[in-house]
C-alpha positions in Angstrom: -18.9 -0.2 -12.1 -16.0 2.1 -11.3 -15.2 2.4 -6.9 -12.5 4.6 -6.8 -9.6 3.2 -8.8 -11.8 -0.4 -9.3 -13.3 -1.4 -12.2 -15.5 -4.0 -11.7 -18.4 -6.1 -13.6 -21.4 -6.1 -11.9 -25.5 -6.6 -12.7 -28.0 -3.5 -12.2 -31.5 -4.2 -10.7 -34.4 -1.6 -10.4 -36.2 -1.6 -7.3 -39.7 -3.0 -7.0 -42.1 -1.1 -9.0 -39.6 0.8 -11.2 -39.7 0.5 -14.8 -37.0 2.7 -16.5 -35.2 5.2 -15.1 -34.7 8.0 -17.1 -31.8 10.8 -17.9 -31.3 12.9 -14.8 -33.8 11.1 -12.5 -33.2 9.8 -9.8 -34.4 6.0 -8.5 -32.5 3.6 -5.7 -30.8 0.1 -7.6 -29.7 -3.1 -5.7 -26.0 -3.8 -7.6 -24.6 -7.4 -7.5 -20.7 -7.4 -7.8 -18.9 -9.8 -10.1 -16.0 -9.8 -7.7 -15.6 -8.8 -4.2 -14.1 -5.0 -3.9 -13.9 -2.8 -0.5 -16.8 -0.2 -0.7 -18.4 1.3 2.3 -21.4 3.5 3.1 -21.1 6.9 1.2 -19.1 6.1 -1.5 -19.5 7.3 -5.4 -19.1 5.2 -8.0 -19.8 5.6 -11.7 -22.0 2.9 -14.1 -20.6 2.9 -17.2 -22.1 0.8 -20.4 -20.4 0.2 -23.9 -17.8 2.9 -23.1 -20.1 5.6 -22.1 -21.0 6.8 -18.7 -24.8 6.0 -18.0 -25.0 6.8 -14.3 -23.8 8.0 -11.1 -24.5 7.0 -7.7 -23.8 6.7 -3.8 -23.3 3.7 -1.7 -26.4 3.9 0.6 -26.4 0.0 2.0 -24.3 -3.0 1.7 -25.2 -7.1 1.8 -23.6 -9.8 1.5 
């Protein structure tokens, strides 16, 4: 995950029900940090896999 000038490790998980999501779709993920990092409600961040970008998103809810 890049957040702002973080890079960070972290673990993707589709929502309930979702199977894939595909190329220019759009579909809500719950994302586990590796480490703990400042983010807060309307942020961007980037998913990136094997050096190449595979997603986009915004910051929509936060746990702990």
């Amino acid at each position: 995950m890049y957040l702002r000038a973080a890079t960070v490790t972290g673990t993707l998980a589709l929502m309930q029900g979702t199977e894939v999501l595909r190329p220019l779709h759009q579909g809500s993920v719950a994302v586990a940090l590796e480490h703990p990092v400042p983010v807060e409600r309307g942020q961007r961040f980037a998913v990136r896999h094997a050096g190449r970008a595979v997603g986009s998103g915004t910051v929509t809810g936060l746990s702990r």
